[in-house]
C-alpha positions as CSV (number, residue, x, y, z in Angstrom):
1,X,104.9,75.6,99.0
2,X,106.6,72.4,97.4
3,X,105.0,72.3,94.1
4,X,106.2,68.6,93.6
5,X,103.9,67.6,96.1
6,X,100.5,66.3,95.3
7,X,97.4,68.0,95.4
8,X,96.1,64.4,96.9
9,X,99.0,64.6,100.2
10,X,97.7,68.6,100.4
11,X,94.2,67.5,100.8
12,X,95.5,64.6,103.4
13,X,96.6,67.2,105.6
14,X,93.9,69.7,105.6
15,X,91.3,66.2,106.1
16,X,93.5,66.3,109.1
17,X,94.0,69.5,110.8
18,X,90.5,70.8,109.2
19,X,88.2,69.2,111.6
20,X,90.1,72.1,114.3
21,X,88.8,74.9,112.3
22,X,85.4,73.0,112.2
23,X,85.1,73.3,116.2
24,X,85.8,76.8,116.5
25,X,83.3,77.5,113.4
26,X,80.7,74.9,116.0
27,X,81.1,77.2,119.0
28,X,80.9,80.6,117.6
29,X,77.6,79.0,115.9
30,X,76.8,78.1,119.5
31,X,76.0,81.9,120.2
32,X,75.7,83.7,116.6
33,X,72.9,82.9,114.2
34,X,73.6,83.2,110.5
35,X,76.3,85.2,109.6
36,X,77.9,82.9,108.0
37,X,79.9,85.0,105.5
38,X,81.0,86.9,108.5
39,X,82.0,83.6,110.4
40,X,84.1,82.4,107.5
41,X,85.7,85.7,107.2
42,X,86.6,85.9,110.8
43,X,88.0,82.1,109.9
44,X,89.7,82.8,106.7
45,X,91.6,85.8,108.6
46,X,92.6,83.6,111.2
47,X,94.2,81.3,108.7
48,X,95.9,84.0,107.0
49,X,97.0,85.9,109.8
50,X,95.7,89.1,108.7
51,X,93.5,91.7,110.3
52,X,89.6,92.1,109.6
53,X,87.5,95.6,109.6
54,X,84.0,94.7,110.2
55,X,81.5,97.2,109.2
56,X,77.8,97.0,109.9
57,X,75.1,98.5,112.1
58,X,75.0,98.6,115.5
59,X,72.8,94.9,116.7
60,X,74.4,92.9,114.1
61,X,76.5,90.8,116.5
62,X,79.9,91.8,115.3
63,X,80.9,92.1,118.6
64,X,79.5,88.7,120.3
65,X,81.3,86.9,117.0
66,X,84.4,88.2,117.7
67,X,84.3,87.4,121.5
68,X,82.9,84.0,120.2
69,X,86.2,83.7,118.4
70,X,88.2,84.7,120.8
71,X,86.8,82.3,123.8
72,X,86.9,79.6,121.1
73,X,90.7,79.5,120.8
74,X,93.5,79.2,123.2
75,X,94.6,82.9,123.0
76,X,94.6,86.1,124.9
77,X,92.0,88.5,124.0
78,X,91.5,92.4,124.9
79,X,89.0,94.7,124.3
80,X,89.7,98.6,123.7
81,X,86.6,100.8,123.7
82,X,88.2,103.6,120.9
83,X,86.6,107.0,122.1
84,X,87.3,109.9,120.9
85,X,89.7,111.5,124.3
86,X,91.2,107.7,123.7
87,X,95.5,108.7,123.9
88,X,97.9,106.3,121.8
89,X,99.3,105.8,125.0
90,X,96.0,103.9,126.3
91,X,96.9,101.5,123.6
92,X,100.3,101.1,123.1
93,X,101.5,101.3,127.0
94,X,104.5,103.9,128.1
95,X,107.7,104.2,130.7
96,X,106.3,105.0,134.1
97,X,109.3,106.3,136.2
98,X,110.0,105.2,139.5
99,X,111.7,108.3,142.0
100,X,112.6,105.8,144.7
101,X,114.6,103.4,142.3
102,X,115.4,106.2,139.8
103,X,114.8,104.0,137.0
104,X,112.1,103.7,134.2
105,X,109.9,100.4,133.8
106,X,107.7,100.0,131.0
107,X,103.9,99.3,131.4
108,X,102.7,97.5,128.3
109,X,99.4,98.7,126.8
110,X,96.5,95.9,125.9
111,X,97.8,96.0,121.9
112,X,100.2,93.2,124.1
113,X,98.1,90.2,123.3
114,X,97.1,87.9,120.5
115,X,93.6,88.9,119.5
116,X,92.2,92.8,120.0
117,X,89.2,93.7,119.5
118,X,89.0,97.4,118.5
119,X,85.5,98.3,119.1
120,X,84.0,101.0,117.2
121,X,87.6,101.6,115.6
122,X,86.2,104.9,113.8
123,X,85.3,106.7,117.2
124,X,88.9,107.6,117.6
125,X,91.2,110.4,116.1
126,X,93.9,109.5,113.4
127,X,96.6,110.0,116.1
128,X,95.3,107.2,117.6
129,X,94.3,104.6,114.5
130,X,97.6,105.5,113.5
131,X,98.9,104.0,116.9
132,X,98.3,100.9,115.5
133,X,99.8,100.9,112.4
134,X,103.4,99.5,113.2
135,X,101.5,97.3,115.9
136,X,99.7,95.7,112.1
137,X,102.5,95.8,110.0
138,X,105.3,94.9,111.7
139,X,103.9,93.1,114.5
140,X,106.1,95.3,116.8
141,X,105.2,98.5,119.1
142,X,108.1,100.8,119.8
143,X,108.5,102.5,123.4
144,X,110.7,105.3,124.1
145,X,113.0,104.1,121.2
146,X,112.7,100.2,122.2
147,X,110.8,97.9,119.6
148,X,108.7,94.9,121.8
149,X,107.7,92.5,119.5
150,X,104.2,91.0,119.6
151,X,102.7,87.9,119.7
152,X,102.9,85.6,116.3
153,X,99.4,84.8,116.7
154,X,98.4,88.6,117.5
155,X,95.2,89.8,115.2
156,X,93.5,92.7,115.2
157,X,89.4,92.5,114.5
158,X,88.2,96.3,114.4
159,X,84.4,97.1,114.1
160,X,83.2,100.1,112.6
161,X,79.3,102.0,112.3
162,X,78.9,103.0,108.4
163,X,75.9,105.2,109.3
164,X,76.8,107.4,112.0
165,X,79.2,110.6,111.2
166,X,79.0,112.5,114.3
167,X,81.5,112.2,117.1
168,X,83.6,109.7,114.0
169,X,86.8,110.1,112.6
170,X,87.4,107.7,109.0
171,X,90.1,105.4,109.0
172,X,93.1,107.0,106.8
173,X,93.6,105.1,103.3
174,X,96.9,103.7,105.1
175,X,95.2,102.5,108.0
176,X,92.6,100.9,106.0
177,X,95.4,99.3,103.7
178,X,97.0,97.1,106.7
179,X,93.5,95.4,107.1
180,X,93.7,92.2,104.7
181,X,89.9,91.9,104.9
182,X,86.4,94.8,105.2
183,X,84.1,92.3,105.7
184,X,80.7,93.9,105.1
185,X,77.5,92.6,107.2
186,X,74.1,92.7,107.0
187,X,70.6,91.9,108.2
188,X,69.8,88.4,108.9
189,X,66.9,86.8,107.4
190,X,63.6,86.8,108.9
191,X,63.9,82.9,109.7
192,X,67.1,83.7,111.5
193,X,66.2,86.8,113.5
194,X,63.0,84.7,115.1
195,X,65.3,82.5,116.1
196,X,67.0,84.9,117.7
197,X,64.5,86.0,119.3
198,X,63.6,82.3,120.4
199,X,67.2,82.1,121.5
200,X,67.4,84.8,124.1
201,X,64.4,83.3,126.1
202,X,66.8,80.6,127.4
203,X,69.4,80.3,128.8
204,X,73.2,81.8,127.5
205,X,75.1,78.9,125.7
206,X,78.9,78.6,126.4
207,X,81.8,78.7,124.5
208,X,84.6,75.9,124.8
209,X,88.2,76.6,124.2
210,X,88.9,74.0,121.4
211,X,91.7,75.2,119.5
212,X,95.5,76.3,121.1
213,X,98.0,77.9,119.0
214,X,99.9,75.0,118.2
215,X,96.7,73.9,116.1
216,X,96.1,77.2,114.9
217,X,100.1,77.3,113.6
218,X,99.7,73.8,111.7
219,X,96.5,74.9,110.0
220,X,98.1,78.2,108.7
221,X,101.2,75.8,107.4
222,X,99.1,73.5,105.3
223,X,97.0,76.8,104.3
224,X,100.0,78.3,103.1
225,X,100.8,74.3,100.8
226,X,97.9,75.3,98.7
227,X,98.4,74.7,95.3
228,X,98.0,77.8,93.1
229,X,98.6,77.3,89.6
230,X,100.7,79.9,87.5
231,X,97.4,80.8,85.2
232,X,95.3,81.6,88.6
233,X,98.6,83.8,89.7
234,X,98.2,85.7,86.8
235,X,94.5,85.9,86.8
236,X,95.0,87.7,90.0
237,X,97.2,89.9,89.5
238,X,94.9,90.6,86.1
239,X,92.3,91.2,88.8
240,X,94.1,94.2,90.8
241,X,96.0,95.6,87.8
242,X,92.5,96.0,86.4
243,X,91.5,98.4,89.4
244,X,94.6,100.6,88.6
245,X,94.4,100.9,84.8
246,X,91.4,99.9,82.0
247,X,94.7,100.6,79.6
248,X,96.4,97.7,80.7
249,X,93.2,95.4,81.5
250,X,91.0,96.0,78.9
251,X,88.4,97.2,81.4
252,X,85.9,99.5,80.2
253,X,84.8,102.7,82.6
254,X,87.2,101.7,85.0
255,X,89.7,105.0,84.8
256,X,86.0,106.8,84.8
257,X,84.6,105.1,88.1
258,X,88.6,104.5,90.3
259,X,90.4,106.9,91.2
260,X,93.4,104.9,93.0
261,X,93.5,102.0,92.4
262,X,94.8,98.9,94.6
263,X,98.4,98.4,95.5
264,X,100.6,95.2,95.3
265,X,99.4,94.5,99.2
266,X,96.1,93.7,97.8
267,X,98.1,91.1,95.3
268,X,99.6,89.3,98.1
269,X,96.4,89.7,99.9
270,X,93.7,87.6,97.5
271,X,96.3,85.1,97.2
272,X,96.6,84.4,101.1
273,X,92.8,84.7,101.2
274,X,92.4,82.4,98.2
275,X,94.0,80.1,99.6
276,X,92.4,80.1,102.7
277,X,89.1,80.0,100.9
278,X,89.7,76.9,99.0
279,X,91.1,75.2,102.5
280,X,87.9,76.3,104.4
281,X,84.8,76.5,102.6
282,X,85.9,73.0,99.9
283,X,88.2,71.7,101.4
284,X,90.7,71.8,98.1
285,X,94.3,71.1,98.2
286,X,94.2,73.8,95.0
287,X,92.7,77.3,94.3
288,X,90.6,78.1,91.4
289,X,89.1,81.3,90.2
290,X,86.2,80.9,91.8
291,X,88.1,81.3,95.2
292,X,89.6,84.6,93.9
293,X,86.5,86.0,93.0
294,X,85.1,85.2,96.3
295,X,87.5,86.9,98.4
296,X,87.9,90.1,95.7
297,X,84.9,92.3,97.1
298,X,86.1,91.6,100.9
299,X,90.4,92.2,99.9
300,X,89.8,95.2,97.4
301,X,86.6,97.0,98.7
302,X,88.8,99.4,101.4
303,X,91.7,99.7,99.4
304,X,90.4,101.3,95.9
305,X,89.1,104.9,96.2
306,X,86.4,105.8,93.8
307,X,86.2,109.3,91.7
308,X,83.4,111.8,92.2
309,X,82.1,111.0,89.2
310,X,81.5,107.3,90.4
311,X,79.8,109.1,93.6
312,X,77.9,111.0,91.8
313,X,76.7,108.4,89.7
314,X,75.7,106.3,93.1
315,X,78.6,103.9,91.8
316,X,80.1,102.1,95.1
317,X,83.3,100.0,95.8
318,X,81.3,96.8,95.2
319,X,79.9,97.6,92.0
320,X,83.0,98.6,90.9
321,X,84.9,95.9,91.7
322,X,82.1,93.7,90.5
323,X,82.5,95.3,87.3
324,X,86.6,94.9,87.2
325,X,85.3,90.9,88.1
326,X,82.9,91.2,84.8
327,X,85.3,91.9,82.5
328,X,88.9,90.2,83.6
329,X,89.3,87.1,81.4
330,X,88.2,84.1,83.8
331,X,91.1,81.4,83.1
């Protein structure tokens, strides 16, 4: 970012790669109703090339929006089915050897693509989730000691059932971490569920490819030009300290109710997302608090882990962070 350029020439360039964005938002509408926190979240981890954990019940379209994404946009796409007799191997691909040549060849797994979608992520054993954790990271898989790197563009949009524990495995706190967004859904209203009801009686829409990843690149770029003043920096480092330590936020009950707190990740993490945030949903060439605490609950919600006492006391992540939002200083 060039802080001697105008917040005017900023919001120049995003009144002219926006209206890209804007389609894709158009055709997953075409097929999802509502949902439009989960539809900017898919949107705002696009732009910030991070990785998105949905968690909802089963029906709630997480699924269908994430297909909806994926037809929308110029990019490969693969579904995994995580079960739990799934191997890392089924995701990550392995040498196949070849008697007649005498030679190895490698046969890629479908983690060798831009957008995954890895359905019901918590169905499968640690080995497994752990499978993907260099693919996240580092954006590189490793085969027989050879590191393949993946696509710029590659994403991975996990859903997960909160309700069902048998035959699940939970997502290590690691795993969890490399996730810049859980993006909670819930129950549309009853306008919106009649009309999807009304919707199913005719005929399946279609979705249009309207965005390649050349548009997708120069969105990121002028995401990433977003002005962040040095008082909003600090407010949001303010904001994650304050999950760590009530000592060194002034935050009352919050050493009672966390029990870890979140790491530097999550710093860099509502930054991205604010940023993201202010592009999307105003349109600003500059982030204000206001943009932080939108994204806090969806950036720090996975990556704070609450004491028994909080459990006990039917405290959850939300209400904690919530609470952390309550009593920060707003700038």
């Amino acid at each position: 970012m060039n802080d001697t350029e105008s917040i005017s020439d900023i919001e120049s360039e995003i009144a002219r790669v926006k209206p890209v964005i804007d389609a894709v938002r158009a055709q997953i509408g075409n097929v999802i109703v509502g949902q439009h926190d989960m539809v900017d979240r898919l949107l705002i981890g696009l732009l910030s090339n991070g990785h998105i954990l949905l968690e909802g019940v089963p029906g709630l379209a997480k699924t269908t929006a994430v297909q909806a994404l994926s037809d929308s946009l110029s990019l490969d796409f693969k579904r995994i089915q995580f079960t739990p007799d799934l191997l890392p191997s089924d995701l990550l691909g392995t040498q196949i050897y070849n008697p007649k040549e005498g030679t190895f060849s490698t046969h890629k797994g479908p983690l060798f693509t831009n957008i995954v979608l890895a359905d019901e992520i918590n169905r499968a054993p640690a080995k497994v989730q752990s499978a993907l954790l260099e693919a996240m990271q580092e954006r590189q898989i490793t085969l027989d000691g050879t590191s393949h790197t993946l696509p710029e563009s590659f994403m991975v949009l996990a859903t997960q059932n909160p309700i069902e524990q048998e035959g699940t495995y939970p997502l290590p706190e690691a795993q969890s971490d490399r996730f810049l967004l859980k993006v909670k859904i819930d129950y549309p209203t009853r306008d919106e569920e009649a009309e999807i009801l009304r919707r199913k009686s005719g005929d399946s829409p279609t979705i249009e490819s309207v965005a390649s990843v050349e548009d997708l690149a120069a969105c990121r770029a002028v995401v990433s030009r977003v002005r962040m003043e040095r008082v909003v920096e600090d407010y949001i480092v303010d904001v994650v300290r304050a999950t760590r330590s009530a000592a060194d936020a002034a935050v009352v009950d919050v050493d009672r109710i966390i029990e870890v707190g979140a790491s530097p990740r999550a710093t860099l993490a509502l930054a991205i997302t604010a940023r993201a945030h202010a592009f999307l949903v105003a349109g600003r060439g500059y982030v204000t608090p206001d943009d932080v605490k939108a994204m806090a609950p969806d950036v720090l919600r996975h990556r704070i882990l609450l004491s028994y006492e909080a459990e006990a006391d039917g405290i959850g992540a939300d209400d904690a962070i919530a609470k952390v939002l309550e009593q920060v200083r707003t700038p």
